[in-house]
Every structure is written in structure tokens, then in C-alpha cells.
C-alpha positions as protocol buffer text, in pm:
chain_id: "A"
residue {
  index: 1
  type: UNK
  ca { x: 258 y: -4859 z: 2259 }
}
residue {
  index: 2
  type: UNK
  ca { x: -90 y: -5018 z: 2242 }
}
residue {
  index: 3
  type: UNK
  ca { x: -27 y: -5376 z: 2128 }
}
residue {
  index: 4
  type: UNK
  ca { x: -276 y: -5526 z: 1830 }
}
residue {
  index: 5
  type: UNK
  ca { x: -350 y: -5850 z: 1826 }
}
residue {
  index: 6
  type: UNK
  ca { x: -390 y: -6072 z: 1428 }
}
residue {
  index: 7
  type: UNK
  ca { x: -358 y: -6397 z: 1319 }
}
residue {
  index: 8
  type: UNK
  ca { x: -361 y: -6639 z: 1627 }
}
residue {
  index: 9
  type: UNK
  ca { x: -257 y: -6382 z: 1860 }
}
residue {
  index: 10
  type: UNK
  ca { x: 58 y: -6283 z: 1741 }
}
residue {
  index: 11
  type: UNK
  ca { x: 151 y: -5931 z: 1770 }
}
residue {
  index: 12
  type: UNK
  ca { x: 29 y: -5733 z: 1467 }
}
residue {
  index: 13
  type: UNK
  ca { x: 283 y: -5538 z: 1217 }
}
residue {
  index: 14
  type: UNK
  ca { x: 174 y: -5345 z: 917 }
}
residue {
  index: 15
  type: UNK
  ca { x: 482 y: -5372 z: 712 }
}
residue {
  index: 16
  type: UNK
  ca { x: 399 y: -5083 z: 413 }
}
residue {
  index: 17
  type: UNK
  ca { x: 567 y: -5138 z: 74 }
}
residue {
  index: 18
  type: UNK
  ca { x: 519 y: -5010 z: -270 }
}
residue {
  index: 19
  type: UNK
  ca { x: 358 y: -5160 z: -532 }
}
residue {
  index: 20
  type: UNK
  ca { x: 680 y: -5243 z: -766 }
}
residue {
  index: 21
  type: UNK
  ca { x: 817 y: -5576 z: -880 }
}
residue {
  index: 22
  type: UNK
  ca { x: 1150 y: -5523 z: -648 }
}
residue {
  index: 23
  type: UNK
  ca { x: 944 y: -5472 z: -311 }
}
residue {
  index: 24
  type: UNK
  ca { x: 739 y: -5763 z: -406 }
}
residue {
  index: 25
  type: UNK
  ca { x: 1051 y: -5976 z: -480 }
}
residue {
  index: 26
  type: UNK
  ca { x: 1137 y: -5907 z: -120 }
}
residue {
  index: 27
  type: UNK
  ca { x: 833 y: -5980 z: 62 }
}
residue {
  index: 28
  type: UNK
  ca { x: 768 y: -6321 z: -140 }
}
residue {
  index: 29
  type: UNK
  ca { x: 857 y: -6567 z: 138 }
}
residue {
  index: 30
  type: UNK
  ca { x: 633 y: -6354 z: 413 }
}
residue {
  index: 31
  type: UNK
  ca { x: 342 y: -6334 z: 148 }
}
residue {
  index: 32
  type: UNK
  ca { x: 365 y: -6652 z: 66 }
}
residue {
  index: 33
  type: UNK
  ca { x: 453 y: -6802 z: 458 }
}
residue {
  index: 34
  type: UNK
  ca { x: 784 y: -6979 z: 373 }
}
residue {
  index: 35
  type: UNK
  ca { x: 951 y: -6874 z: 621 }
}
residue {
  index: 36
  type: UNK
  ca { x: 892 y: -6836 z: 1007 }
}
residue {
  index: 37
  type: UNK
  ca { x: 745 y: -6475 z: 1124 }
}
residue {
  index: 38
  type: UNK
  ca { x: 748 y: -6580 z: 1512 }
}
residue {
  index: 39
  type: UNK
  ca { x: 550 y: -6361 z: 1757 }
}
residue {
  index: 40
  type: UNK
  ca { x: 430 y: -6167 z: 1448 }
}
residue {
  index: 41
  type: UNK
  ca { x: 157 y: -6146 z: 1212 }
}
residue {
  index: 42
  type: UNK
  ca { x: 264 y: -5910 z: 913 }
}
residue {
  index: 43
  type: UNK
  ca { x: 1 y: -5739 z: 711 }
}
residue {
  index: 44
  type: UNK
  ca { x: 99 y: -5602 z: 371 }
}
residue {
  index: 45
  type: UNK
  ca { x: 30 y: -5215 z: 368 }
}
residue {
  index: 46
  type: UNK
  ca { x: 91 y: -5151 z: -14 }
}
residue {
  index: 47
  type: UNK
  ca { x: 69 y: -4822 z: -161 }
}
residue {
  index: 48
  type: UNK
  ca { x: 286 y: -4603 z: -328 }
}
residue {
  index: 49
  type: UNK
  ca { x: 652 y: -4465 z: -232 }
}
residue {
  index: 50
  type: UNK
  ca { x: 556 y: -4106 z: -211 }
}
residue {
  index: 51
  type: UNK
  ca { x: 208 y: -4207 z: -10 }
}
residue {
  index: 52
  type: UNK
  ca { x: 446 y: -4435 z: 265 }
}
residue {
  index: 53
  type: UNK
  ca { x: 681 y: -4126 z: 307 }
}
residue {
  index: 54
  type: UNK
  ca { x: 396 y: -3911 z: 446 }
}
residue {
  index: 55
  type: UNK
  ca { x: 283 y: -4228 z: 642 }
}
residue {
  index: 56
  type: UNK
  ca { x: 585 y: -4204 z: 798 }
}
residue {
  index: 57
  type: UNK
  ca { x: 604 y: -3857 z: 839 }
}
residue {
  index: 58
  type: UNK
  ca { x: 306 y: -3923 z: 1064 }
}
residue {
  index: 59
  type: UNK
  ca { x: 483 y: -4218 z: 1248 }
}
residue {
  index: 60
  type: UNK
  ca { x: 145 y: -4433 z: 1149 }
}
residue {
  index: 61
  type: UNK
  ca { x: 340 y: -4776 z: 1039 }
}
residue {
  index: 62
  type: UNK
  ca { x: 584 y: -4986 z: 1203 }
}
residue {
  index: 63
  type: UNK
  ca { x: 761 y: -5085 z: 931 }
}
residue {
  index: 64
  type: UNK
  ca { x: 802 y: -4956 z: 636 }
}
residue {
  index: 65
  type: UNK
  ca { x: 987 y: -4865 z: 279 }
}
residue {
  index: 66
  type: UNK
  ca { x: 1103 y: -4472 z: 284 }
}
residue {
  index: 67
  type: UNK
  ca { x: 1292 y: -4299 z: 81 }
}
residue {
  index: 68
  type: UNK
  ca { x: 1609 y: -4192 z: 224 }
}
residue {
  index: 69
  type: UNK
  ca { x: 1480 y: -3823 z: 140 }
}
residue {
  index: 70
  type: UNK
  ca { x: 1174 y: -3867 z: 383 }
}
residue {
  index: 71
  type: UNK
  ca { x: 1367 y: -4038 z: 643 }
}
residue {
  index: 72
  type: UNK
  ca { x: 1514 y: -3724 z: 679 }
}
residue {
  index: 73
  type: UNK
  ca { x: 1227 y: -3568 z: 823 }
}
residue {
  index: 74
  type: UNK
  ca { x: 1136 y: -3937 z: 984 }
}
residue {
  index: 75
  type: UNK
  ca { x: 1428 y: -3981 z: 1193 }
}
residue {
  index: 76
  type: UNK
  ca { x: 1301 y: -3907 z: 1506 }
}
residue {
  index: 77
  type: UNK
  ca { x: 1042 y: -4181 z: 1474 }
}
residue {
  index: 78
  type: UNK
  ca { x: 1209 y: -4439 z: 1276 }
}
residue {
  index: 79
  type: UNK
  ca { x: 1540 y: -4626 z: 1232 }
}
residue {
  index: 80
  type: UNK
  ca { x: 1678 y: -4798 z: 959 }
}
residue {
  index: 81
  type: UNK
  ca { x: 1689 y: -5178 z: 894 }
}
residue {
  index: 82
  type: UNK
  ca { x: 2037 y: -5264 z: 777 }
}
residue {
  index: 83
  type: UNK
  ca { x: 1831 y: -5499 z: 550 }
}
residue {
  index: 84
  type: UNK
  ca { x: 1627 y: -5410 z: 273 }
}
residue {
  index: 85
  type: UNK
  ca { x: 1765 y: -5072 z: 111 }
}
residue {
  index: 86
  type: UNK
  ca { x: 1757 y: -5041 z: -261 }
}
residue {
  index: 87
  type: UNK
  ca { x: 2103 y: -4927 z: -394 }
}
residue {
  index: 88
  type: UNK
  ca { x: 2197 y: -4790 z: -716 }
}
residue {
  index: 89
  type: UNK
  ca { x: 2571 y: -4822 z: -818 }
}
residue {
  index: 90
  type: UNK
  ca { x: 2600 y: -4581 z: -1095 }
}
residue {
  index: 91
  type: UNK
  ca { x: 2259 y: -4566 z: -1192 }
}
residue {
  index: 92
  type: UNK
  ca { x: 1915 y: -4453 z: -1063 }
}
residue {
  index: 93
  type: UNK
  ca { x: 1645 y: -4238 z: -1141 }
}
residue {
  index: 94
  type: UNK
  ca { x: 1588 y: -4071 z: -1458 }
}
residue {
  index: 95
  type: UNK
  ca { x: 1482 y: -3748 z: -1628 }
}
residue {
  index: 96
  type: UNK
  ca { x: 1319 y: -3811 z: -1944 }
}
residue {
  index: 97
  type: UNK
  ca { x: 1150 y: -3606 z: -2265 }
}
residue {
  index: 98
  type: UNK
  ca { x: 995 y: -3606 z: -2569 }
}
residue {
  index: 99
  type: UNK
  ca { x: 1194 y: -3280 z: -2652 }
}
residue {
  index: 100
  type: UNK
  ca { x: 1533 y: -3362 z: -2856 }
}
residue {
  index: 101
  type: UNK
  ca { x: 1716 y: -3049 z: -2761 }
}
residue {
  index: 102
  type: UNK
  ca { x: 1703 y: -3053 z: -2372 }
}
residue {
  index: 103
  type: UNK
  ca { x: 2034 y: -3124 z: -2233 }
}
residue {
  index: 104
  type: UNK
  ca { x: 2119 y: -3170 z: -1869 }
}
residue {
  index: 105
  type: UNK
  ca { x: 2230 y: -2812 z: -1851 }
}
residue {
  index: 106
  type: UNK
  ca { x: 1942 y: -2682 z: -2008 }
}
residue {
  index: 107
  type: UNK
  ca { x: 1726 y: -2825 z: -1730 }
}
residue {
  index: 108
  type: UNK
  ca { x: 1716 y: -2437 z: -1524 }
}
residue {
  index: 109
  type: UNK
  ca { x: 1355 y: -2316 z: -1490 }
}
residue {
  index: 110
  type: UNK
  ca { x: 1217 y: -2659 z: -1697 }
}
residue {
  index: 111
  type: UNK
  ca { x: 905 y: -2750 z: -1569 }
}
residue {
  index: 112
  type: UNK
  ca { x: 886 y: -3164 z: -1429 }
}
residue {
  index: 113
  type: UNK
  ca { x: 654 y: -3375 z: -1383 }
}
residue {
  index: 114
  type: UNK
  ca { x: 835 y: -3567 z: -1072 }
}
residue {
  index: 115
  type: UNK
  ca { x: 700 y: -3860 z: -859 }
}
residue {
  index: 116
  type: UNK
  ca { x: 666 y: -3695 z: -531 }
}
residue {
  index: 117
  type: UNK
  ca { x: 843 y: -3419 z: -300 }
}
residue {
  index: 118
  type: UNK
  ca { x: 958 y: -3686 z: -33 }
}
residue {
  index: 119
  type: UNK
  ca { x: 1123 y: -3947 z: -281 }
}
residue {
  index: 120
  type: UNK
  ca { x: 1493 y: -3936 z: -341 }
}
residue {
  index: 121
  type: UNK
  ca { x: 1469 y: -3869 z: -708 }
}
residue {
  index: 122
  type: UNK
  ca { x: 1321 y: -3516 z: -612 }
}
residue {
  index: 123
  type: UNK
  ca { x: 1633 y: -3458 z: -398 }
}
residue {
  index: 124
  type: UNK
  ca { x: 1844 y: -3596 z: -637 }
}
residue {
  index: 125
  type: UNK
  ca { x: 1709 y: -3365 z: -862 }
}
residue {
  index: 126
  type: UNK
  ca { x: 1683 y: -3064 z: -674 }
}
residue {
  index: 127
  type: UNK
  ca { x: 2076 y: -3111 z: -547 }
}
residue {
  index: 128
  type: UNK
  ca { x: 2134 y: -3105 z: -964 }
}
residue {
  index: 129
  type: UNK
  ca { x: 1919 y: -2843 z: -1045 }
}
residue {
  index: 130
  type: UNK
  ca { x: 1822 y: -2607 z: -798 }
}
residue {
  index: 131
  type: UNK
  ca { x: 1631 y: -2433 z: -1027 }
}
residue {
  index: 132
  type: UNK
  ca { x: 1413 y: -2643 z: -1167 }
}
residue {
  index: 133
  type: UNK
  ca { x: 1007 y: -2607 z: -1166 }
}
residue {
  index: 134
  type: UNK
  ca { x: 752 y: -2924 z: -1098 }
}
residue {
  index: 135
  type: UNK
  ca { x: 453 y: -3061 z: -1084 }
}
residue {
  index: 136
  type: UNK
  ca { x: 335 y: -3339 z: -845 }
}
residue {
  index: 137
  type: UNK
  ca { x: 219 y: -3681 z: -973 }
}
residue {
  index: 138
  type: UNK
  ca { x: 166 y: -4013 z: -894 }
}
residue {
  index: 139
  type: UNK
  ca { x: 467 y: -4183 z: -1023 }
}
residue {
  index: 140
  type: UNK
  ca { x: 268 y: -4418 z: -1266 }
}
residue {
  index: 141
  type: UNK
  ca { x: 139 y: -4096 z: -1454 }
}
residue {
  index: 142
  type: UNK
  ca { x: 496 y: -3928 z: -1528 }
}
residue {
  index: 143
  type: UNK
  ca { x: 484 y: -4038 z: -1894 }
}
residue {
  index: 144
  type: UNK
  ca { x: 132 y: -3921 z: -1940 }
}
residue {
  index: 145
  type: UNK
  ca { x: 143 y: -3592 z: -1797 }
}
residue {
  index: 146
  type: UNK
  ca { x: 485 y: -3545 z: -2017 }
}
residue {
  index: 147
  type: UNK
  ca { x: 296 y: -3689 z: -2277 }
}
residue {
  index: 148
  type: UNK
  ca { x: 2 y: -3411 z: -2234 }
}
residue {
  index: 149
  type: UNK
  ca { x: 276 y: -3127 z: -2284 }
}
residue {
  index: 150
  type: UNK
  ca { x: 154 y: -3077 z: -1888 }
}
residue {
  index: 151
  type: UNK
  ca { x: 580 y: -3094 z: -1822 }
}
residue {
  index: 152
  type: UNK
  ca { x: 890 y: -3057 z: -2026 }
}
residue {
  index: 153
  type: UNK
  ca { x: 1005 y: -3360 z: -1881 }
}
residue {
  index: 154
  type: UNK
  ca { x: 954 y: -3638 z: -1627 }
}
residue {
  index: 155
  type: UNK
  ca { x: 1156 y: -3791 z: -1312 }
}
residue {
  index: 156
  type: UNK
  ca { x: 1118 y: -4112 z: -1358 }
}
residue {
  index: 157
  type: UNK
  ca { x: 1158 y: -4366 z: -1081 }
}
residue {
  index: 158
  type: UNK
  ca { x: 1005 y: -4757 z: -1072 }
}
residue {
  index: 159
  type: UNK
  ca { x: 1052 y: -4981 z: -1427 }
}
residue {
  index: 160
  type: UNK
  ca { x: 1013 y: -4681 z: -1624 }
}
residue {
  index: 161
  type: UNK
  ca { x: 1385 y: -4638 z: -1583 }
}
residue {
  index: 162
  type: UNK
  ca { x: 1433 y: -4993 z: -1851 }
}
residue {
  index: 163
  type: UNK
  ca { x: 1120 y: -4931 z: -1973 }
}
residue {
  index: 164
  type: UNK
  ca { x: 1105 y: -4531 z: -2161 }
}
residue {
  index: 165
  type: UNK
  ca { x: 1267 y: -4612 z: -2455 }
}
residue {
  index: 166
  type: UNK
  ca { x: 959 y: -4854 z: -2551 }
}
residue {
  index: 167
  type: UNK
  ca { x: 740 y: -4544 z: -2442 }
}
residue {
  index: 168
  type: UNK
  ca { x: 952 y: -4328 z: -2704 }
}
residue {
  index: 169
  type: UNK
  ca { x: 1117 y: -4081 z: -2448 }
}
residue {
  index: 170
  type: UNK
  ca { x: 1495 y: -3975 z: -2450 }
}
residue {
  index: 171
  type: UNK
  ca { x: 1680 y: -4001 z: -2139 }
}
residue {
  index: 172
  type: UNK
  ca { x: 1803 y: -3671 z: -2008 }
}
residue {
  index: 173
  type: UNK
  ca { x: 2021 y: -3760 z: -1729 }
}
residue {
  index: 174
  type: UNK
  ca { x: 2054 y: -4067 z: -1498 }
}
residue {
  index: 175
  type: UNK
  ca { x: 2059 y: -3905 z: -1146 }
}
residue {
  index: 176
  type: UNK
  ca { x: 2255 y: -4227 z: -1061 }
}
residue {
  index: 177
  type: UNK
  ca { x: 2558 y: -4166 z: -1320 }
}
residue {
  index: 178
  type: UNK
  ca { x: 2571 y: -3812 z: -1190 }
}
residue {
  index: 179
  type: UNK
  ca { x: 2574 y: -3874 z: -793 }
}
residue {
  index: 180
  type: UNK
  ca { x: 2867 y: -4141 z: -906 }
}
residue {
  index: 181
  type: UNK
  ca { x: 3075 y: -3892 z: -1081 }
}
residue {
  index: 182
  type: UNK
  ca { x: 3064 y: -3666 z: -833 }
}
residue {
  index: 183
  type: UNK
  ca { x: 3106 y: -3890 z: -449 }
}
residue {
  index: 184
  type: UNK
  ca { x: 3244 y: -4251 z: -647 }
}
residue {
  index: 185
  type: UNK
  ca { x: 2962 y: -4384 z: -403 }
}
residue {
  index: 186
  type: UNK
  ca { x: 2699 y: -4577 z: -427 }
}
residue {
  index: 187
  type: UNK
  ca { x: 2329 y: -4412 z: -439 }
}
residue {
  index: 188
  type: UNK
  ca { x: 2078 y: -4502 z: -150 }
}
residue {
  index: 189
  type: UNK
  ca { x: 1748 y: -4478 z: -308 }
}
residue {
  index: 190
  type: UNK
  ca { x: 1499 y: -4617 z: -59 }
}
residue {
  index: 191
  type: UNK
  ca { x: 1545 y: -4735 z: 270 }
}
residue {
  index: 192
  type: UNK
  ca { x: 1295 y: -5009 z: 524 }
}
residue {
  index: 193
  type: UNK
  ca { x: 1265 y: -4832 z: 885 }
}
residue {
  index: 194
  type: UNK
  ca { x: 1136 y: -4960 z: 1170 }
}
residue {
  index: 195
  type: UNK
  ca { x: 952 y: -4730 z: 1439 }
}
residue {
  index: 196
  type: UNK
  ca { x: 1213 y: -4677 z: 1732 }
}
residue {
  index: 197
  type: UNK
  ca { x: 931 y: -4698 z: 2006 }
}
residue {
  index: 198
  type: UNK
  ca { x: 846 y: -5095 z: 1910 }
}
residue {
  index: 199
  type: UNK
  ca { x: 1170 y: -5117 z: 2117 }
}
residue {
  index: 200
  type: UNK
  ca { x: 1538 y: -5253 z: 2034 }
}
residue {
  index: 201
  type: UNK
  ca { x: 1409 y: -5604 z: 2081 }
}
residue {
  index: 202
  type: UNK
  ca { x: 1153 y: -5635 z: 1846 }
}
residue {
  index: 203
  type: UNK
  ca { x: 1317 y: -5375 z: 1586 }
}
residue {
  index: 204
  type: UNK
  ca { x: 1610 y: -5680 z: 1561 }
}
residue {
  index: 205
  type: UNK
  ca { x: 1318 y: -5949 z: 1487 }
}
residue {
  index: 206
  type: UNK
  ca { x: 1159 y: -5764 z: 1236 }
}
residue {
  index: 207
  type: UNK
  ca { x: 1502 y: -5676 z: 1068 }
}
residue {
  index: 208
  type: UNK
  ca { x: 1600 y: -6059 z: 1087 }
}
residue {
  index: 209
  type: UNK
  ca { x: 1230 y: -6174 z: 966 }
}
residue {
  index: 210
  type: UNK
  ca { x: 1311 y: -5894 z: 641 }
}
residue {
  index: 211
  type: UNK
  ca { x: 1651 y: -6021 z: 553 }
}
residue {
  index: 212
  type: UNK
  ca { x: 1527 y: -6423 z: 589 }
}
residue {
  index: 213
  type: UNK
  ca { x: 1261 y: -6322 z: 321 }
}
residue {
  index: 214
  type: UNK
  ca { x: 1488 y: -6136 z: 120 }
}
residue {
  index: 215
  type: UNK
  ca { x: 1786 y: -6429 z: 151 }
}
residue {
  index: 216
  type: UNK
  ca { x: 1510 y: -6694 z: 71 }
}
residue {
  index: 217
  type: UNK
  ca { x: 1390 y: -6517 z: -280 }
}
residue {
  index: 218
  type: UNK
  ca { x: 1739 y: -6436 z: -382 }
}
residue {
  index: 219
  type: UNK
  ca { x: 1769 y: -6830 z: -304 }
}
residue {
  index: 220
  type: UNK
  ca { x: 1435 y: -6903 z: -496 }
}
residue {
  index: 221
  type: UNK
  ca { x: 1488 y: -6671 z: -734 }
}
residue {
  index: 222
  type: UNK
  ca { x: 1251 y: -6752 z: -1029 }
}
residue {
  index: 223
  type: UNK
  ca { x: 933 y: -6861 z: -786 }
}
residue {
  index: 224
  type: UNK
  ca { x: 990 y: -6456 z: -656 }
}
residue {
  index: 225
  type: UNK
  ca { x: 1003 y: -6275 z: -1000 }
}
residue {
  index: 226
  type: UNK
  ca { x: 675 y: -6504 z: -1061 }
}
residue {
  index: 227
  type: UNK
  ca { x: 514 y: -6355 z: -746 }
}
residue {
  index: 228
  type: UNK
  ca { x: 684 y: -6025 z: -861 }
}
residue {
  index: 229
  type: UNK
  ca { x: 577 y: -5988 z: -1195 }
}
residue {
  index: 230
  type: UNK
  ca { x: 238 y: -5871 z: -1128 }
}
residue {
  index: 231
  type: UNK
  ca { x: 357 y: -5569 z: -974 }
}
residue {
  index: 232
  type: UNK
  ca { x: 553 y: -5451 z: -1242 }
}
residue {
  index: 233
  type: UNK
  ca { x: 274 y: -5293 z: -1475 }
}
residue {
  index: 234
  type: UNK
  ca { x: 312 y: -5514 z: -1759 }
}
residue {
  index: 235
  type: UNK
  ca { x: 666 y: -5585 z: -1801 }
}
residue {
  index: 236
  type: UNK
  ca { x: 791 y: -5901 z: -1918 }
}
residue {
  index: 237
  type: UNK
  ca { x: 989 y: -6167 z: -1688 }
}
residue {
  index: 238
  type: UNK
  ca { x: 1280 y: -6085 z: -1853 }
}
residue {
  index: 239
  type: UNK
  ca { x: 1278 y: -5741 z: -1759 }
}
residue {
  index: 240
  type: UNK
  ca { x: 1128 y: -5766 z: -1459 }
}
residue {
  index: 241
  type: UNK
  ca { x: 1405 y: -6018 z: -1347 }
}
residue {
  index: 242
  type: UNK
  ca { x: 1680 y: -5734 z: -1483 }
}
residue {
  index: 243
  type: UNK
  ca { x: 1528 y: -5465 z: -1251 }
}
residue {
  index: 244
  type: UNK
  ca { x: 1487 y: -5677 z: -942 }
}
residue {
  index: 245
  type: UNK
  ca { x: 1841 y: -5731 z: -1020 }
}
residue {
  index: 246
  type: UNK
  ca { x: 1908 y: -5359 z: -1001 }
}
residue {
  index: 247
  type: UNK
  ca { x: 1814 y: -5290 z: -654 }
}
residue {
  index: 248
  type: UNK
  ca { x: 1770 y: -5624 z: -522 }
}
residue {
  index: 249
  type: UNK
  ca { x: 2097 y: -5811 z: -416 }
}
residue {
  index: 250
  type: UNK
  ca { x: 2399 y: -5835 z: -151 }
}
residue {
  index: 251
  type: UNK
  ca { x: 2393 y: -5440 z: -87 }
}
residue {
  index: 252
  type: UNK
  ca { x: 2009 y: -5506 z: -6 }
}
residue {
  index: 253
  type: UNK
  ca { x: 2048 y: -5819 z: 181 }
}
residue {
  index: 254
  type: UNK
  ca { x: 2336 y: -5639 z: 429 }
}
residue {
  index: 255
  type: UNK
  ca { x: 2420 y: -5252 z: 375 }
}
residue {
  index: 256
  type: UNK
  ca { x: 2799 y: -5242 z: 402 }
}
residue {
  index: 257
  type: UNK
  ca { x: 3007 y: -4993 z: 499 }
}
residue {
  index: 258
  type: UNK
  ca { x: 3006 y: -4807 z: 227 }
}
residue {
  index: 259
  type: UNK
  ca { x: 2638 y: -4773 z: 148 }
}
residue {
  index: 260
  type: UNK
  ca { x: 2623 y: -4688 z: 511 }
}
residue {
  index: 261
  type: UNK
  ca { x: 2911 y: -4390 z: 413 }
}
residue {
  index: 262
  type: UNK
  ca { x: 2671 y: -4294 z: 95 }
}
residue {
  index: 263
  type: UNK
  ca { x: 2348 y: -4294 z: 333 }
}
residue {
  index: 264
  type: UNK
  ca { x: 2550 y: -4013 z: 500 }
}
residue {
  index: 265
  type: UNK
  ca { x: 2703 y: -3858 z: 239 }
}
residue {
  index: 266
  type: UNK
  ca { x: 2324 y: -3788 z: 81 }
}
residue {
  index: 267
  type: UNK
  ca { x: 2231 y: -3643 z: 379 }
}
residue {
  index: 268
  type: UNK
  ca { x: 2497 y: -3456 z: 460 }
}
residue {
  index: 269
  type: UNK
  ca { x: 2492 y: -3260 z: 94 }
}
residue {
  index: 270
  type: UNK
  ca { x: 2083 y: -3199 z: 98 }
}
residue {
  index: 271
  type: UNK
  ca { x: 2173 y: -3038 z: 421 }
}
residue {
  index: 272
  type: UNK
  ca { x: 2432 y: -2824 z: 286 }
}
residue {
  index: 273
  type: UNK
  ca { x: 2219 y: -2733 z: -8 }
}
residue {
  index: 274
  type: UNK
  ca { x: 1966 y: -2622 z: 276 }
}
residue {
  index: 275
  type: UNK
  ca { x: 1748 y: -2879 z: 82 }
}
residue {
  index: 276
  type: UNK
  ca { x: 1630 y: -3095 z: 432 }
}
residue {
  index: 277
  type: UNK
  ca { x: 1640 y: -2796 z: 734 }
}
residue {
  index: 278
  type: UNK
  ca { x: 1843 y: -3030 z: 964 }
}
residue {
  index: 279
  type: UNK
  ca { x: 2177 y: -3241 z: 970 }
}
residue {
  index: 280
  type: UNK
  ca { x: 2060 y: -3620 z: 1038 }
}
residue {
  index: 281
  type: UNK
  ca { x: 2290 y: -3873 z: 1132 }
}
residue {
  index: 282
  type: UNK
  ca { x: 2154 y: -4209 z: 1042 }
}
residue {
  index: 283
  type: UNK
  ca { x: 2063 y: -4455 z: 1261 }
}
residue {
  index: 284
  type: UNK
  ca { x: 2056 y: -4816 z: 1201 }
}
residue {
  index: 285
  type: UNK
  ca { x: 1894 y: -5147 z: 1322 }
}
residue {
  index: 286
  type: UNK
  ca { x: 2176 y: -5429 z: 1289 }
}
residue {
  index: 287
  type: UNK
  ca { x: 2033 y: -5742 z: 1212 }
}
């Protein structure tokens, strides 16, 4: 591995994350330089989920958010920090419409508009509904292209899942609520890896340097939803504070075992439902 030199000569990281308020909660105290990065220099690669997961599908980051559902295909290249996960317990992504009569049931040979093939919602949603039909968009245009008539409904990931109602949609089904009822387990949504060949040294630094930033904005909480807020696409702090609640907390400072036990579970049933072509076993960077 070629080593890149930043910021007084520390070894450069790109560290990718998406451009939501929860990700941004996280990464406060290295934005911001409150706490101690050692022999690193992180730079901020922010783009969106579904954008990262074929980053990493390409191995060109060294840390990064993925979606459990793309780490899948990543494995080989990447192992997962036992910090920063976002977990749903009993909720998750949503499919929403403007259509008053589609049920969950109904959802067979429905046309959606869903945030990306790699993201965890689309296996969610293909494990539900093997049948379903879709159409690829960025995950900020869901509404719109459900909006358009362009789907019969939308997979929505992000705020959007506190924030549809205000947008007049129906909820359909909460992916989350589903994968509950049917494992008791929680759901593991998105995932931070670290590329394997940066070595088992360095891949314990980076985890460390992750969880310090994520303990410090759980500890400065409302200086992080500040820092946050602009991420979240106009929401107010009240909400924004509500979903950085949602996915970050203990299960994202530390995975236990049980998240680690729903991390294979997920995998384990997408390759059942010959949904990912391989069985994965997960492997993780303590920190």
C-alpha cells in the first residue's frame, strides 16, 4: 500500500460518509478537531450511501460507511469497525405512497422508486417482496419520482422515514417492524469498514479514533446536532435530534453481541433467498 502524505505529514485517510444528519453527528469531533487523530490526517469523502457502496465495491477508500448489503460483496476488501453501525430496533426503512389502497401484500409486481441496489433497504425489500419492480434513484428524489406517478411507491431511507407524513405520503410498511417480527433482532442498516490491507494495526486506530468522536458527540450532544443539522435537508433541531437518536447511540458506539448475531442473521437469509451469490461471515475490527 502506497502511503499518502496530508496535513503535517501524517498518514492520509479518506474516511467517506453520507451526507445525513446521523453521519455528521458522528464525525463532529474529527471535523471539528476535538479530539486527537494521531498519525492521521482524515479527509471527509461525503457523498451518498448508494455512491460509497460502489466505492467500496472498488476497494477505492479506506474507511468508509456501507451498507451491510454492499459489504456483502465488499468483504474481501474490507472489515467492519465494531464502532459506528447504525441499528434499527424495530424500525427502519420505509415504503411509502400516495395510493390509499396498497397494502403490504399488495406490493407483488408494484413498481418502486428505491434508493439504490447496494443499500440495505433494497435487500430488505427484496427478502419481503421478491417480486417487486424498481427504479433507481438518488435517495433525495424518492418522493419526487413517486410524486411524478414515475413509481407506485418509494423506499425510503435517510429523514424521510419522520419526515413523509409532512410530504403527505402513507406509510406502507416499516422494513424495520417486519425484520423484528420475524428474527426478534435488531436490524443492521449500515455499517463503517475499514480496508483489511491498511493492516491490523492501523485498522484498531482508526476504529478507536471513530468511537472517541462518536463517545465525544453523544457527550456534547447539542454542539453535534448543531454541526448536524445542516445535513439533514431542512429539518428542524427537534427532529433532527429524534433521528440522530434513532441510529446514533450505545449499539453504535459498541455493536454487542447481538447486533453482531443480527449482522449474521441478514446475511445469512439474503443468501438463502439467493439474493447476495455467496455466504459471508462477518468480520470485525475490535476496538
Amino acid at each position: 500500500m502506497k502511503t499518502i502524505r496530508g496535513n503535517n505529514g501524517k498518514k492520509l485517510i479518506r474516511f467517506g460518509h453520507s451526507p445525513d444528519a446521523d453521519d455528521a453527528f458522528m464525525f463532529y469531533a474529527i471535523a471539528k478537531g476535538k479530539i486527537d487523530t494521531g498519525d492521521f490526517y482524515l479527509e471527509h469523502v461525503v457523498e451518498d450511501i448508494e455512491s460509497l457502496n460502489r466505492r467500496a465495491l472498488r476497494g477505492e477508500l479506506e474507511v468508509t460507511a456501507i451498507s451491510l448489503h454492499a459489504y456483502a460483496y465488499a468483504s474481501d476488501r474490507y472489515a467492519i469497525l465494531t464502532s459506528g453501525a447504525s441499528i434499527g430496533f424495530n424500525y427502519g426503512p420505509l415504503i411509502v405512497t400516495r395510493d390509499s389502497l396498497l397494502a403490504p401484500e399488495r406490493l407483488s409486481g408494484k413498481r418502486i422508486a428505491v434508493p439504490g441496489e447496494m443499500t440495505t433497504a433494497f435487500l430488505l425489500l427484496k427478502l419481503f417482496e421478491p417480486q417487486i419492480r424498481y427504479v433507481t434513484v438518488p435517495f433525495d428524489r424518492v418522493f419526487e419520482t413517486v410524486e411524478k406517478g414515475e413509481a407506485d411507491a418509494g423506499l425510503v431511507i435517510h429523514e424521510g422515514q419522520l419526515t413523509y407524513g409532512e410530504a403527505r405520503f402513507r406509510k406502507v410498511l416499516d422494513l424495520g417492524e417486519w425484520w423484528y417480527r420475524e428474527t426478534k433482532l435488531p436490524l443492521p442498516l449500515g455499517l463503517d469498514a475499514v480496508r483489511k490491507d491498511l493492516g491490523p494495526v492501523a485498522a484498531e486506530c482508526l476504529g478507536r479514533i471513530l468511537k472517541d468522536s462518536i463517545r465525544y458527540a453523544l457527550d456534547h450532544r447539542q454542539d453535534a446536532i448543531r454541526y448536524a443539522l445542516p445535513f439533514g435537508r431542512g429539518i428542524d433541531p427537534a427532529t433532527a435530534d429524534r433521528f440522530v437518536g434513532m441510529y446514533v447511540n450505545e449499539r453504535t458506539l459498541e455493536l454487542g453481541e447481538e447486533d453482531k448475531r443480527a449482522i449474521g442473521a441478514l446475511l445469512r437469509m439474503a443468501h438463502e433467498k439467493q439474493i447476495i451469490p455467496r455466504a459471508v461471515v462477518p468480520d470485525f475490527i475490535e476496538v
